[in-house]
N, CA, C and O atoms as a Tinker XYZ file with bonds, in Angstrom:
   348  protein
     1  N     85.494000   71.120000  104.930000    73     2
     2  CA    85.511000   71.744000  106.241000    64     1     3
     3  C     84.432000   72.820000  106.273000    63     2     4     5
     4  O     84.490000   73.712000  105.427000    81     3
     5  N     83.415000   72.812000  107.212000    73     3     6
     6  CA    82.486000   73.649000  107.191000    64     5     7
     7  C     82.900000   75.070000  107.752000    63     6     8     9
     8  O     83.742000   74.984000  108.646000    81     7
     9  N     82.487000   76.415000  107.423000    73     7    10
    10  CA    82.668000   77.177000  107.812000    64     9    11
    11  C     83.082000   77.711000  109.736000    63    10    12    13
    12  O     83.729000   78.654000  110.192000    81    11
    13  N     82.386000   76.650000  110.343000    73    11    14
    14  CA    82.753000   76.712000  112.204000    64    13    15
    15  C     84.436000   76.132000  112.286000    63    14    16    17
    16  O     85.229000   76.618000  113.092000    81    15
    17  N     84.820000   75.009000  111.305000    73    15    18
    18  CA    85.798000   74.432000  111.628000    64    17    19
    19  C     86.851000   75.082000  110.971000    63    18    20    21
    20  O     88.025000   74.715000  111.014000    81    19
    21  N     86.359000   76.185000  110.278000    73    19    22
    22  CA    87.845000   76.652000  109.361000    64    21    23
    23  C     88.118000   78.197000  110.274000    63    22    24    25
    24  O     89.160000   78.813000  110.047000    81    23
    25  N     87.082000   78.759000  111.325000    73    23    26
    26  CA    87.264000   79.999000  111.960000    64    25    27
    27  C     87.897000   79.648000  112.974000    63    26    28    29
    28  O     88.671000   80.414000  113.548000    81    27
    29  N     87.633000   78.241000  113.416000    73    27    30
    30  CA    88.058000   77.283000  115.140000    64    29    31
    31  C     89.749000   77.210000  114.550000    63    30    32    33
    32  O     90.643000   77.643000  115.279000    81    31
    33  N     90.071000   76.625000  113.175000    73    31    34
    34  CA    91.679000   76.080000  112.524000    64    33    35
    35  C     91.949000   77.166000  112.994000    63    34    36    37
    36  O     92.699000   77.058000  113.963000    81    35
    37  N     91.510000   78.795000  112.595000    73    35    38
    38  CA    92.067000   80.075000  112.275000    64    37    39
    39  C     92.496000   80.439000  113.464000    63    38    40    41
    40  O     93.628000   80.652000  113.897000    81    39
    41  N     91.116000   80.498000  114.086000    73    39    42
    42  CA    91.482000   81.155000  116.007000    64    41    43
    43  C     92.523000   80.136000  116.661000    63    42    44    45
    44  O     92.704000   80.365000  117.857000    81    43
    45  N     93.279000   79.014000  116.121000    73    43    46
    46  CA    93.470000   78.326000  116.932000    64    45    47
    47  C     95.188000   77.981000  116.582000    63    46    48    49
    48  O     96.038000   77.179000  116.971000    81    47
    49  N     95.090000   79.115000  115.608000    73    47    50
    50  CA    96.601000   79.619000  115.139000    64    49    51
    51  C     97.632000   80.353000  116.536000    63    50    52    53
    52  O     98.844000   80.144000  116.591000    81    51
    53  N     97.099000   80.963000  117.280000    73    51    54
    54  CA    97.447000   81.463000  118.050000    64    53    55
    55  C     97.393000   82.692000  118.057000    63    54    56    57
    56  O     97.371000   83.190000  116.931000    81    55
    57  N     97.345000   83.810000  119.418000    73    55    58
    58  CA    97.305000   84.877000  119.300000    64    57    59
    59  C     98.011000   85.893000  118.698000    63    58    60    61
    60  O     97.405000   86.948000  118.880000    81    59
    61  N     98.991000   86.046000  118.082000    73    59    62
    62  CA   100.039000   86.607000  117.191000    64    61    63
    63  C     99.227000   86.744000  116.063000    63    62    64    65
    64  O     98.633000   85.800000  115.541000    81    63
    65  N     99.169000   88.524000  115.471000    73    63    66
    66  CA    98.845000   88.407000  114.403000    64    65    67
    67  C     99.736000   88.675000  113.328000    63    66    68    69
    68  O     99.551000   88.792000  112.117000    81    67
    69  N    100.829000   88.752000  114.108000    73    67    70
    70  CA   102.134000   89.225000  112.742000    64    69    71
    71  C    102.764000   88.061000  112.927000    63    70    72    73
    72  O    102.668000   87.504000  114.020000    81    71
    73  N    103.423000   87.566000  112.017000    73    71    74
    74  CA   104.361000   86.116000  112.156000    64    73    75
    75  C    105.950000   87.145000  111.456000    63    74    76    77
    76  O    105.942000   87.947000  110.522000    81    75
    77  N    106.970000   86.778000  112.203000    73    75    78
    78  CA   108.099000   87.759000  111.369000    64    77    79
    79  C    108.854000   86.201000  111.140000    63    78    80    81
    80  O    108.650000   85.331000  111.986000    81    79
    81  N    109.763000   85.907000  109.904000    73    79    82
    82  CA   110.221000   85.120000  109.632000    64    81    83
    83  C    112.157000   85.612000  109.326000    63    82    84    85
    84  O    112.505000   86.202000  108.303000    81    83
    85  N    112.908000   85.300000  110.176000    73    83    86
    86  CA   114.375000   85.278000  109.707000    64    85    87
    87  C    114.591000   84.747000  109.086000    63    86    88    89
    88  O    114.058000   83.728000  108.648000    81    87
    89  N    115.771000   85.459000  108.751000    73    87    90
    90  CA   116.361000   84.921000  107.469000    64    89    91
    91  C    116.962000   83.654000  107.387000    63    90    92    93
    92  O    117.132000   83.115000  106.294000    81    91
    93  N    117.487000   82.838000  109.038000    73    91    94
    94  CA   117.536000   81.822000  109.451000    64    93    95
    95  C    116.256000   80.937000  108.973000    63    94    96    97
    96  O    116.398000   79.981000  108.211000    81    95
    97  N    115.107000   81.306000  109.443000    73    95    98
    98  CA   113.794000   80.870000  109.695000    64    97    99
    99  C    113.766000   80.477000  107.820000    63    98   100   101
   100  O    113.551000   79.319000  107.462000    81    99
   101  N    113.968000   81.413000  106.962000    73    99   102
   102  CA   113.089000   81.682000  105.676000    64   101   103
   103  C    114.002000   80.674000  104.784000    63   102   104   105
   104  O    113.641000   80.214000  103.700000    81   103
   105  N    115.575000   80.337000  105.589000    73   103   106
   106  CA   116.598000   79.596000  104.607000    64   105   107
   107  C    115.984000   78.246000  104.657000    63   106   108   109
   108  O    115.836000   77.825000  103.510000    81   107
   109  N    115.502000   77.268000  105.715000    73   107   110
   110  CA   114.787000   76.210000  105.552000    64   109   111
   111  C    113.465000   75.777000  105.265000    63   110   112   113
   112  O    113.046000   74.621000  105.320000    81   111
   113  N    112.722000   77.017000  104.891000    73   111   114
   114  CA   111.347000   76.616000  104.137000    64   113   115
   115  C    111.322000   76.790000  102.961000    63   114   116   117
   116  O    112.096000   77.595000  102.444000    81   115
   117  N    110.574000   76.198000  102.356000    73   115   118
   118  CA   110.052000   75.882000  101.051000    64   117   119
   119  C    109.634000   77.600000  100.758000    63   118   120   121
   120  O    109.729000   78.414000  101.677000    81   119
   121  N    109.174000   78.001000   99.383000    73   119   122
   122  CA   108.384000   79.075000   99.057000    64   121   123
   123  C    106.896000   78.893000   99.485000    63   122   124   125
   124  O    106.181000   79.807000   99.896000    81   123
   125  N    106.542000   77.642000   99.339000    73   123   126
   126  CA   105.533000   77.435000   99.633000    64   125   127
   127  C    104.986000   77.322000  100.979000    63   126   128   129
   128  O    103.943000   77.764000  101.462000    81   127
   129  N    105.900000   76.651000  101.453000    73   127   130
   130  CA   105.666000   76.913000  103.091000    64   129   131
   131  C    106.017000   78.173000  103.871000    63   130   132   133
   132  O    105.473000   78.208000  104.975000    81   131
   133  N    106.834000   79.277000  103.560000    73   131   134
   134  CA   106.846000   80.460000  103.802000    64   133   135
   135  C    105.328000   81.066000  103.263000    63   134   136   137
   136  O    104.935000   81.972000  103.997000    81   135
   137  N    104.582000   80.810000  102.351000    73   135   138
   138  CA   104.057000   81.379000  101.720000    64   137   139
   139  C    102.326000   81.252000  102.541000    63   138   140   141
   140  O    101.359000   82.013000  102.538000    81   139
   141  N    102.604000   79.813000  103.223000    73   139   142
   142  CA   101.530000   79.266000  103.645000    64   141   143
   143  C    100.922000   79.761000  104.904000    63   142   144   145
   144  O     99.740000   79.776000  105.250000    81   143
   145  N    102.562000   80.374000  105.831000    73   143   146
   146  CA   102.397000   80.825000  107.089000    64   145   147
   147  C    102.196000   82.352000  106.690000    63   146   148   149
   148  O    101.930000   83.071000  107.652000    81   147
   149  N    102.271000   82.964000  105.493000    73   147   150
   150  CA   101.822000   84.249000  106.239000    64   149   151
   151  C    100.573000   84.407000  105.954000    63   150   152   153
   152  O     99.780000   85.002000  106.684000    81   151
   153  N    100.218000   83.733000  104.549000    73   151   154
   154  CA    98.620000   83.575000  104.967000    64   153   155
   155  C     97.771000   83.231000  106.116000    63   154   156   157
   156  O     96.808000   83.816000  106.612000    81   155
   157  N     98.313000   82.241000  106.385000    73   155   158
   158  CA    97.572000   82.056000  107.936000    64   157   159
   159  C     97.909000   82.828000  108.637000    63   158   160   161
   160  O     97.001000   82.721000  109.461000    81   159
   161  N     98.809000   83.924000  109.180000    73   159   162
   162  CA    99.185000   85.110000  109.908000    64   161   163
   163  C     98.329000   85.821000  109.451000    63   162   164   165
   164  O     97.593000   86.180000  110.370000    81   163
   165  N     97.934000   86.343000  108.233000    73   163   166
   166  CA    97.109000   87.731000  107.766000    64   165   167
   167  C     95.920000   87.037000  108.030000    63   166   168   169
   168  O     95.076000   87.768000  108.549000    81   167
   169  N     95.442000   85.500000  107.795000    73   167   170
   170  CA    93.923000   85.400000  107.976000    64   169   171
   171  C     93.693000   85.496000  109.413000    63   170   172   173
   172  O     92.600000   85.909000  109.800000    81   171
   173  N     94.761000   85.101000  110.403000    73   171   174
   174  CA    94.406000   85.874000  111.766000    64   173   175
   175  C     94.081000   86.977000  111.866000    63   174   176   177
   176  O     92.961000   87.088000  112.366000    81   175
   177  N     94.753000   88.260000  111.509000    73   175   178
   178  CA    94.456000   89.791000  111.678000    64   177   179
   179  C     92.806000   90.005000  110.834000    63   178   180   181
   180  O     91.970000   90.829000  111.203000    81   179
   181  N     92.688000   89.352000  110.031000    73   179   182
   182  CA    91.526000   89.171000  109.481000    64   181   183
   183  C     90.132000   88.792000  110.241000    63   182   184   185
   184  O     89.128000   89.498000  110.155000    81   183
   185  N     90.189000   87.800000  110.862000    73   183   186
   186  CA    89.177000   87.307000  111.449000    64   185   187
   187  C     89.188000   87.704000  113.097000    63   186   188   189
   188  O     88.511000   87.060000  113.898000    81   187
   189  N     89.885000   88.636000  113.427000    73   187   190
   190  CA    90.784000   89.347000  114.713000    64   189   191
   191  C     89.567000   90.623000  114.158000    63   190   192   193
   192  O     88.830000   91.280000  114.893000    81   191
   193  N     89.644000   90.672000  112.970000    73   191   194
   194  CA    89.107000   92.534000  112.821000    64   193   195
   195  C     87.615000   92.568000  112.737000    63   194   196   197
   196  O     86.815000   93.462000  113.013000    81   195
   197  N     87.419000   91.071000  112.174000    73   195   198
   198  CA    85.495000   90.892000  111.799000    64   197   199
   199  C     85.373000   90.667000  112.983000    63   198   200   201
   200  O     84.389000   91.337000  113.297000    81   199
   201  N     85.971000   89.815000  114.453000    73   199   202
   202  CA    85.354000   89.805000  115.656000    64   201   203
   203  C     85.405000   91.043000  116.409000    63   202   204   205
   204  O     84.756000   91.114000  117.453000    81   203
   205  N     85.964000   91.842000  116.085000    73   203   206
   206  CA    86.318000   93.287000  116.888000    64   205   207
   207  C     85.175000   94.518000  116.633000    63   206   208   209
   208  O     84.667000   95.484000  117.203000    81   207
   209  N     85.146000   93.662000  115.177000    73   207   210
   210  CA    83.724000   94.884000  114.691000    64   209   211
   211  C     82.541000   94.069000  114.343000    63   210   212   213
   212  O     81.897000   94.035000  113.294000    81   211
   213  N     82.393000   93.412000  115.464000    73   211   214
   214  CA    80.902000   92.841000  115.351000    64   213   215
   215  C     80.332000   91.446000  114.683000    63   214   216   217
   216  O     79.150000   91.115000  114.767000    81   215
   217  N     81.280000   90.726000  114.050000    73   215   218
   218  CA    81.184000   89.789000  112.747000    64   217   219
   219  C     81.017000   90.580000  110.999000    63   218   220   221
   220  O     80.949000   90.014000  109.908000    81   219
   221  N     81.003000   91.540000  111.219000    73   219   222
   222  CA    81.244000   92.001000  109.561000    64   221   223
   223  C     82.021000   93.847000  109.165000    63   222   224   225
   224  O     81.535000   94.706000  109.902000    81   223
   225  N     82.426000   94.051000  108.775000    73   223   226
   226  CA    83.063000   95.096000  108.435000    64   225   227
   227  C     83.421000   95.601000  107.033000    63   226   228   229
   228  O     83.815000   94.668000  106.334000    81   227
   229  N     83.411000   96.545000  106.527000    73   227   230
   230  CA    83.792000   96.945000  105.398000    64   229   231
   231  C     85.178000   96.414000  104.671000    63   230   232   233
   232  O     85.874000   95.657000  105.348000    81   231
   233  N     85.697000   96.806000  103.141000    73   231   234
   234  CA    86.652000   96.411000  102.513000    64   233   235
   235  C     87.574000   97.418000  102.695000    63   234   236   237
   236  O     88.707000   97.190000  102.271000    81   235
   237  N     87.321000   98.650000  103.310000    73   235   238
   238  CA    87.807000   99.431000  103.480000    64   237   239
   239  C     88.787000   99.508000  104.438000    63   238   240   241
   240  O     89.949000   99.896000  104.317000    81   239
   241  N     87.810000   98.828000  106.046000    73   239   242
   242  CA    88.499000   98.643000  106.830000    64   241   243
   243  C     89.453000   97.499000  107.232000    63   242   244   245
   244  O     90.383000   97.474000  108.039000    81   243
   245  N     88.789000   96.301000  106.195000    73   243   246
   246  CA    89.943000   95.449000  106.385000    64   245   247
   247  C     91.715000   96.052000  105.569000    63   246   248   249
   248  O     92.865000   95.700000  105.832000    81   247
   249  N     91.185000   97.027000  104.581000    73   247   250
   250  CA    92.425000   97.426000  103.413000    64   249   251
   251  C     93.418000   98.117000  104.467000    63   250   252   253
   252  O     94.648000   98.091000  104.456000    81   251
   253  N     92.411000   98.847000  105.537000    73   251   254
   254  CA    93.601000   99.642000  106.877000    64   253   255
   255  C     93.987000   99.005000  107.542000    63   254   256   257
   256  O     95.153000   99.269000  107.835000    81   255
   257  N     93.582000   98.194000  108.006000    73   255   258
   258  CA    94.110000   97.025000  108.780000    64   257   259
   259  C     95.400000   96.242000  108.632000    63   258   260   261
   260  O     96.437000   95.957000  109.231000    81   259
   261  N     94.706000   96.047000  107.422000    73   259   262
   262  CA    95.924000   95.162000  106.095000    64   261   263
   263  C     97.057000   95.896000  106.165000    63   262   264   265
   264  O     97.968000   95.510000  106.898000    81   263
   265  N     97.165000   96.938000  105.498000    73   263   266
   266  CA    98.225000   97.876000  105.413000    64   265   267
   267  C     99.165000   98.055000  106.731000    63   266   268   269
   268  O    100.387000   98.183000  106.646000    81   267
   269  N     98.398000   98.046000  108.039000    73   267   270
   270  CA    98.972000   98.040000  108.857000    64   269   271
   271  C    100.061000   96.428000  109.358000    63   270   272   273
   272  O    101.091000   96.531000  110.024000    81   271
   273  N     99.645000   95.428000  108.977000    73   271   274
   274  CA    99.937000   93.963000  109.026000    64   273   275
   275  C    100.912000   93.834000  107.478000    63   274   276   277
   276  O    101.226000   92.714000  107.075000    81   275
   277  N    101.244000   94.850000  106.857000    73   275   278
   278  CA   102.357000   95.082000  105.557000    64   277   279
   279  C    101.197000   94.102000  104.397000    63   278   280   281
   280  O    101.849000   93.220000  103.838000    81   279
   281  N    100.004000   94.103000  104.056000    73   279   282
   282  CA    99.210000   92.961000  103.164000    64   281   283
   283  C     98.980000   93.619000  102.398000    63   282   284   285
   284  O     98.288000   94.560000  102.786000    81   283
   285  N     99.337000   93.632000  100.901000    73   283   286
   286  CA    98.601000   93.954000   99.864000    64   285   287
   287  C     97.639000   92.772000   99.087000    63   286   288   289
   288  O     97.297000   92.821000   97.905000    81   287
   289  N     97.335000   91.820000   99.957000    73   287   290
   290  CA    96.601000   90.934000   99.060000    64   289   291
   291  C     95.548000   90.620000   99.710000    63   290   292   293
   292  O     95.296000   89.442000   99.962000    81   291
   293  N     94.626000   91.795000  100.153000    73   291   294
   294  CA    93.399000   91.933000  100.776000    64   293   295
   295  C     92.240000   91.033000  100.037000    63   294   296   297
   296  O     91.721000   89.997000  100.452000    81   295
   297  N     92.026000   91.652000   98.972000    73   295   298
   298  CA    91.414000   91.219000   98.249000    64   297   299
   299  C     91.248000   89.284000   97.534000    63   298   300   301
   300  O     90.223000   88.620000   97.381000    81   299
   301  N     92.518000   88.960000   97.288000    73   299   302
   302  CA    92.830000   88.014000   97.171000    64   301   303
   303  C     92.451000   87.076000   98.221000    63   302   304   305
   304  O     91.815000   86.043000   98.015000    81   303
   305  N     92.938000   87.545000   99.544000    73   303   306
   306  CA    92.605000   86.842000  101.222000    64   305   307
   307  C     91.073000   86.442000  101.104000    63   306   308   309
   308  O     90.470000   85.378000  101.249000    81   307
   309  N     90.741000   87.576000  100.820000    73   307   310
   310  CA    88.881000   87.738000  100.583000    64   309   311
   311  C     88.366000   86.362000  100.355000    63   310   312   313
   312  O     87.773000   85.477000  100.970000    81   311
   313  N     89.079000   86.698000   98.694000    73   311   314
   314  CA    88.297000   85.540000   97.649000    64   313   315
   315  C     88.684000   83.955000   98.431000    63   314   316   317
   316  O     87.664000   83.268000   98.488000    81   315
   317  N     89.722000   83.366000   98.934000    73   315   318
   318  CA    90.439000   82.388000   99.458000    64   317   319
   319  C     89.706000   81.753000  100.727000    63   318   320   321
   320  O     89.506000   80.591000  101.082000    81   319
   321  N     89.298000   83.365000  101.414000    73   319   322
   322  CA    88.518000   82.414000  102.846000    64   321   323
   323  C     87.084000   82.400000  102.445000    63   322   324   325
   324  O     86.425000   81.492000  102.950000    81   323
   325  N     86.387000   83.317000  101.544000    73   323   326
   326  CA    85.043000   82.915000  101.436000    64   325   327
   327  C     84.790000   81.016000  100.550000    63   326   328   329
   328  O     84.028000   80.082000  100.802000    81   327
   329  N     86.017000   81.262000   99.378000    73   327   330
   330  CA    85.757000   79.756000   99.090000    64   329   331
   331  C     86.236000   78.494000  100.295000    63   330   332   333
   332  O     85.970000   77.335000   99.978000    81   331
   333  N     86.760000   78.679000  101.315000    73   331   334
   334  CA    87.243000   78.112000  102.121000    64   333   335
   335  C     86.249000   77.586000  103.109000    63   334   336   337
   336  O     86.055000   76.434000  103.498000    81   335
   337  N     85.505000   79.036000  103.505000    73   335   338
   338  CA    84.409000   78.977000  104.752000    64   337   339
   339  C     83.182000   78.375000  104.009000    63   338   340   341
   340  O     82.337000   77.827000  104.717000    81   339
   341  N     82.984000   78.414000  102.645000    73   339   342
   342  CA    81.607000   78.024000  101.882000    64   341   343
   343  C     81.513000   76.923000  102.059000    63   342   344   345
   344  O     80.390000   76.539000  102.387000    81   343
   345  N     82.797000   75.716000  101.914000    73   343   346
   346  CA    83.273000   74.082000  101.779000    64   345   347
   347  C     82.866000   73.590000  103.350000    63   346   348
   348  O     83.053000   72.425000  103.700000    81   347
């Protein structure tokens, strides 16, 4: 998937950048599939923050951002969509 088609998948998650999951919600998914949607929730707020500030922004400001969206795995997100958007 070239980098246009993996920002089009992302934006096309929907406008919500927090996904909240009940405990209803969390009893019939997998770990993995819980695990899958909040990534795709945080890579929204993500690609929500590089279009807001121009197409690029600091690590700094995605880390405030993050924090605000409860993410400690900024960094990690990082590494995941650059090998993602490179393919």
């Amino acid at each position: 998937m070239d980098a246009y088609n993996s920002l089009q998948a992302l934006e096309n998650l929907g406008p919500s950048s927090q996904v909240y999951l009940t405990s209803e919600r969390r009893a019939g998914m997998s770990d993995a599939a819980e695990a899958k949607l909040m990534s795709q929730a945080h890579m929204r707020w993500m690609v929500a923050t590089l279009q807001s500030e121009g197409g690029k922004c600091t690590y700094e400001k995605l880390v405030e951002v993050g924090e605000e969206h409860h993410c400690d795995t900024v960094g990690a997100l990082l590494k995941v969509s650059r090998e993602t958007l490179s393919h």
